[in-house]
N, C-alpha and C positions, 0 to 999 in steps of 0.2 A: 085500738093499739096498732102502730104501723108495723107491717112487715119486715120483718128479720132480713136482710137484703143476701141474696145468696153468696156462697164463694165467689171466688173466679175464679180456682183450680181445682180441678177434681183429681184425686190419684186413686186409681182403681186397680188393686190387689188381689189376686186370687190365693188361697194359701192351703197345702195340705194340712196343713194343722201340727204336722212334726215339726216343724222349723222355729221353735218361738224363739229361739235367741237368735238366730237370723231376722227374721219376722220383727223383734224388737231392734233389730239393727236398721231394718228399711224404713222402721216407722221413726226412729231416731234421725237417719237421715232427712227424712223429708221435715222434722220440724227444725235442723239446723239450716235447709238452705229455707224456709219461711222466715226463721229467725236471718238470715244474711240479705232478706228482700226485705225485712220488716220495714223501710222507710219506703218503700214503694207500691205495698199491697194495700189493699180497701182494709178495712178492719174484716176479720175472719175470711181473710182473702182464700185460707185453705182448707180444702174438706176432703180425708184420706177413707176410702171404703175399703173393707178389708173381708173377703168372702171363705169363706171356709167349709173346704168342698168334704160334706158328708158326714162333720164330723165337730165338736164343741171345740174350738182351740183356746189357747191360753192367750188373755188380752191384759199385757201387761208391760211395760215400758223396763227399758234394759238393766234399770237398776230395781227391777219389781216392786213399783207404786203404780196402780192403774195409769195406761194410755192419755195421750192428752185428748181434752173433752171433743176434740177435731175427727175425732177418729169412731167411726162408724164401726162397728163390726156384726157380720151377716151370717149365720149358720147354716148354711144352703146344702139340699139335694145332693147325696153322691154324683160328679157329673160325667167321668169316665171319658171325657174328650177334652183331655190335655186344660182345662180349664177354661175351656171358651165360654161352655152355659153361662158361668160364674161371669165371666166377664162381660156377656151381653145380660144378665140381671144385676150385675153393679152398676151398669152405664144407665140402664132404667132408672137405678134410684139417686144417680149424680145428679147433681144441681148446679154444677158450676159451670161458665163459660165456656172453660176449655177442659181438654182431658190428658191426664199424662196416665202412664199403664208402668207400673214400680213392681213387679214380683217377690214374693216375700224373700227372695235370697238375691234379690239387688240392692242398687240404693240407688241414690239419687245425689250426686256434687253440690258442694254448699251454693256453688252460681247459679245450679239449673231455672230458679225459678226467676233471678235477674237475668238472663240470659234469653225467659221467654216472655220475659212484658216489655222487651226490647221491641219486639215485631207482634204486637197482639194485633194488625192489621191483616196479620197473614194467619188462613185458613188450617195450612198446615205449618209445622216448623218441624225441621229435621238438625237433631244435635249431634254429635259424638260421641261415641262410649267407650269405654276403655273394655276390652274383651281379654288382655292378657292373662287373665286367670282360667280364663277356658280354652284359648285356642292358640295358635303361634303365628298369631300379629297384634301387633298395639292397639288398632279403635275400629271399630264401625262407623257411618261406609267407610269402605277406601276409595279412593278415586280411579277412575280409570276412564281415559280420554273415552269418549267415545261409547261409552256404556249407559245406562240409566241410572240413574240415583237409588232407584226403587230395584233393585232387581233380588232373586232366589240368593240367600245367602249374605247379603249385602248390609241385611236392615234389620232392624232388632224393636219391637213394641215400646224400650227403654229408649229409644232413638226421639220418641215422638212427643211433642204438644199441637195437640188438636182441638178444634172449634168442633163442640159437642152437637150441635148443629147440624154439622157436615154429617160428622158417623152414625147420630140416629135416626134424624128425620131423609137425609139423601142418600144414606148408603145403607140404611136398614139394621143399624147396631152392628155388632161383633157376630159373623159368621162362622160357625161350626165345619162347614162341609169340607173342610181341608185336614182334619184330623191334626197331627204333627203340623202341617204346609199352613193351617189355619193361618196364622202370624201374617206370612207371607201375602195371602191370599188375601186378607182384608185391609193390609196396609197398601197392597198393588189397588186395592177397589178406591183407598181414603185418596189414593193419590192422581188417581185419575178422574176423580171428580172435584177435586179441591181446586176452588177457583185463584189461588196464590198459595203458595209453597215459599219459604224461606230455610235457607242451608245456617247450618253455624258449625262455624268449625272448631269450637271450644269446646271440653267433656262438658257432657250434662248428667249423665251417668256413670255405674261400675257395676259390669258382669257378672254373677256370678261372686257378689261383695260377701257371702254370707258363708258361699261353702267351706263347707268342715264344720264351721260353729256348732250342728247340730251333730251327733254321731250316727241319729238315725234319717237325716235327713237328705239324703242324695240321693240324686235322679240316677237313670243308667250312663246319662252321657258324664254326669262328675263321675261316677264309681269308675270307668274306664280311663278318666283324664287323669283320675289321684294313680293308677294304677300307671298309667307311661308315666306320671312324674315322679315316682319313687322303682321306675323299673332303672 
């Protein structure tokens, strides 16, 4: 019998397990922009991992009929570091080409996945995201002459499609030692050893797409941001 031929996109998920109707919003995004590439993916071009740190979460799609059959879901070890464990034992069990990183209270733009078979020649690819739900400016990066692409505060794991390649076998998967900085710290490692980088300056993502949906689901940085924008 031949081999089932892998994805080509892996979207690896970390998730407390409180967010399912965000959680079902991220996983909806990502089969609407599968659906918006459908004439350009392999067949089962997409494979979404969904890790759920400590805890049995609820796998179910936004109108509650099970997830679609693309959708992995992992019931992993309390991880207590912001979710990186989770992220470097999702990247272990990804099978696809490249890797995007979708949080369960993100999403993913119906183009993102047209957007990144555009440059599958390149190592990395760095998109736009739209942050205005969390912060007061419009997208990530911003440009600024003269700076790095990659820099503290600049760059967001939603920003990326990566050659899986790069991040497990050269860079040694998703690194923990930055606690919070983690993000930062392994996307400065993906981008300094990635032998071609590609910029697009179109959303690929949305920040933050989920908050509120759950009542019990906000971090400390939404409880502070709901709190200045109803002050």
């Amino acid at each position: 019998m031949p081999q089932k031929q892998p994805p080509l996109f892996s979207v690896i998920t970390p998730s407390r397990g409180n967010r399912p109707l965000a959680l079902a919003q991220a996983i909806a995004s990502v089969d609407a922009a599968a659906a918006y590439a459908i004439a350009e993916l392999p067949p089962a071009g997409v494979e979404m991992l969904v890790g759920f740190d400590g805890v049995k979460g609820q796998r179910t799609s936004p109108d509650g009929h099970p997830a679609p059959d693309y959708v992995r879901f992992f019931d992993l070890p309390h991880d207590g570091n912001f979710g990186n464990a989770i992220r470097d034992t999702l990247l272990r069990a990804a099978r696809g080409r490249f890797v995007l990183f979708v949080d369960d209270d993100n999403a993913l733009t119906p183009e993102a996945f047209s957007l990144y078979l555009q440059g599958l020649e390149y190592e990395m690819q760095v998109g736009r995201i739209d942050v205005s739900r969390a912060f007061d400016k419009p997208f990530l990066p911003e440009d600024a002459p003269g700076r790095e692409l990659v820099r503290q505060g600049n760059i967001d794991p939603l920003c990326l499609c990566l050659s899986r390649e790069l991040i497990t076998i050269r860079c040694g998967g998703w690194q923990g030692e930055g606690g919070y900085e983690s993000d930062y710290l392994n996307i400065l490692r993906y981008a300094r050893r990635a032998r071609s980088i590609r910029r697009i300056d179109q959303l690929v993502g949305i920040y933050d797409a989920g908050c509120g949906l759950d009542d019990t689901g906000f971090n400390s940085r939404q409880l502070k941001q709901t709190d200045r924008k109803t002050t």
